[in-house]
C-alpha positions as CSV (number, residue, x, y, z in Angstrom):
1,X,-21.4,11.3,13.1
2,X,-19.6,11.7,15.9
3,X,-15.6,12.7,16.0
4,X,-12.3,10.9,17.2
5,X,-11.6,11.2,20.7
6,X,-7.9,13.5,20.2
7,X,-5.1,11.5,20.2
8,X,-3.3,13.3,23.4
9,X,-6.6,11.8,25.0
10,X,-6.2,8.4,24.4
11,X,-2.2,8.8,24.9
12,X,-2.7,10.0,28.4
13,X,-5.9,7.5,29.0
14,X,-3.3,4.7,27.9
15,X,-0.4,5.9,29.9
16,X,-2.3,6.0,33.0
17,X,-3.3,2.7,32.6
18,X,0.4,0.9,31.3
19,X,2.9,3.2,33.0
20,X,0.5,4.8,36.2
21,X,-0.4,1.4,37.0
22,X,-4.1,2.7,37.1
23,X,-7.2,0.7,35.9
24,X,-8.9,1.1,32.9
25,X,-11.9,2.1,34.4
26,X,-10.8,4.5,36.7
27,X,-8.7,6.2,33.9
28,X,-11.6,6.1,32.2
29,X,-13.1,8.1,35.2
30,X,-10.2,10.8,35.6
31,X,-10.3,11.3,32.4
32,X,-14.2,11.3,31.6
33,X,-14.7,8.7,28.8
34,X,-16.5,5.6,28.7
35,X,-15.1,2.9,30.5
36,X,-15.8,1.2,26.8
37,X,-13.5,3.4,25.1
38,X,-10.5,2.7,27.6
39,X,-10.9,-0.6,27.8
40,X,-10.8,-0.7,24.0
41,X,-8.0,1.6,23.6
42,X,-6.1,-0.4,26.1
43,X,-6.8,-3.4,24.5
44,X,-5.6,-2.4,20.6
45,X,-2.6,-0.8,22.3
46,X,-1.9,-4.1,23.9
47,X,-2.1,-6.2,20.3
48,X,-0.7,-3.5,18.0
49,X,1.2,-0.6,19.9
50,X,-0.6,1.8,17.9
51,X,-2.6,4.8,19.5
52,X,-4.7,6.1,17.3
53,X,-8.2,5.9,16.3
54,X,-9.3,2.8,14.1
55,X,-10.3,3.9,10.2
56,X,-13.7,3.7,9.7
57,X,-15.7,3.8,6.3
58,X,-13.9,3.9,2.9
59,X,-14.5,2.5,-0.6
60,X,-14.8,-1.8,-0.7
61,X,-14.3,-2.6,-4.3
62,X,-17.3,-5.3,-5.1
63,X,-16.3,-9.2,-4.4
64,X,-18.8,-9.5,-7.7
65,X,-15.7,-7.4,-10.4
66,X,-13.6,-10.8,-10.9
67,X,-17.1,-12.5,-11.7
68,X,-18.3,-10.7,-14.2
69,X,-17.5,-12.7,-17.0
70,X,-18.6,-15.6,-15.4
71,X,-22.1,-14.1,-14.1
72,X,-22.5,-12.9,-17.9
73,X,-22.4,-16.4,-19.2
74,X,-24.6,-17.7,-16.6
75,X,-27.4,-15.1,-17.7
76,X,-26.6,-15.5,-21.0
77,X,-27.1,-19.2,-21.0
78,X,-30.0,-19.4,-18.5
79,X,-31.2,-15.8,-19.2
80,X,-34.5,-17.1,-17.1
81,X,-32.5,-18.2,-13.8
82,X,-33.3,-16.4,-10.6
83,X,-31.2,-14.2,-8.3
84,X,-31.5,-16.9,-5.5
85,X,-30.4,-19.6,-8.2
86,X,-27.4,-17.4,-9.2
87,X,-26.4,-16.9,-5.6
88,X,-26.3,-20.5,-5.0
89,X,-24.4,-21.3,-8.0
90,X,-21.4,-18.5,-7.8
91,X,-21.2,-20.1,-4.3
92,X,-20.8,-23.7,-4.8
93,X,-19.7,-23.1,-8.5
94,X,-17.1,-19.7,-8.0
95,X,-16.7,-20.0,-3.7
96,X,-18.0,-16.1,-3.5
97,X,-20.9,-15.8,-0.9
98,X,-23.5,-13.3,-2.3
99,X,-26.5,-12.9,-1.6
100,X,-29.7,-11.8,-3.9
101,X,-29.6,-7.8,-2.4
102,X,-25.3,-8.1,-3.2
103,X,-26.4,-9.9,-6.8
104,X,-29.5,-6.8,-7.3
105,X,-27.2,-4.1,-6.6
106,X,-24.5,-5.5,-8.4
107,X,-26.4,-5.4,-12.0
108,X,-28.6,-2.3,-11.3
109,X,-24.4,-1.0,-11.2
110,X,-23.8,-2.4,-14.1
111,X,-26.7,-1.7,-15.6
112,X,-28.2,-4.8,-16.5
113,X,-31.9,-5.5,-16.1
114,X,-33.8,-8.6,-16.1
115,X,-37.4,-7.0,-17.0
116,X,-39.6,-9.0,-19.5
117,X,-39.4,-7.6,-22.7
118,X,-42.4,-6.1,-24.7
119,X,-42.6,-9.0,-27.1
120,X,-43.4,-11.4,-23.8
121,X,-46.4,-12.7,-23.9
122,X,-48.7,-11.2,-21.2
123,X,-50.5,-13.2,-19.0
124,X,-54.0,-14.2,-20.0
125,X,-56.6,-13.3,-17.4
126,X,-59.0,-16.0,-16.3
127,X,-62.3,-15.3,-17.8
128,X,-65.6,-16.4,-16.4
């Protein structure tokens, strides 16, 4: 992944543009970065005064943790009902969009599997 552009770059891309009275593009040029990244730098320093480089990445805590209990009961009283199903009911039901992948990687976490148990009857096979 690539790094940060240093922050004495983007302070001296910046200044040429707000106190130099230079465009962003040829900044950009002088100081050879993409006319993108100027442009963008100019732009956040504009609308928020700040410099530096934007976080990136980090830990979201799942939009599915306040739902739990509610997501138990559902299975526990429809322990038959689909991912799709469950997805349109937390939405209409609870307000929280989630999809089936979300819903699937939320209870493999969890660790709760929806696999037909060994006492299921198998399907019969069509015989001739």
């Amino acid at each position: 992944m690539p790094k940060a552009y240093s922050q004495d770059l983007r302070e001296r891309v910046i200044g040429a543009v707000e106190v130099d009275g230079m465009s962003r593009r040829a900044a950009a040029r002088r100081f050879g970065v993409s006319e993108a990244s100027a442009i963008k730098w100019v732009q956040r320093y504009r609308r928020t005064g700040a410099f530096g480089p934007v976080s990136t990445g980090g830990h979201r805590p799942s939009k599915l943790a306040p739902e739990r209990a509610w997501l138990m009961a559902m299975i526990e009283d429809q322990p038959d009902i689909t991912l799709e199903a469950l997805s349109e009911r937390l939405a209409v039901e609870r307000g929280v969009g989630a999809d089936t992948s979300m819903l699937s990687r939320y209870f493999r976490r969890e660790g709760i599997s929806f696999k037909k148990r060994r006492s299921a009857r198998r399907n019969r096979t069509a015989r001739t």
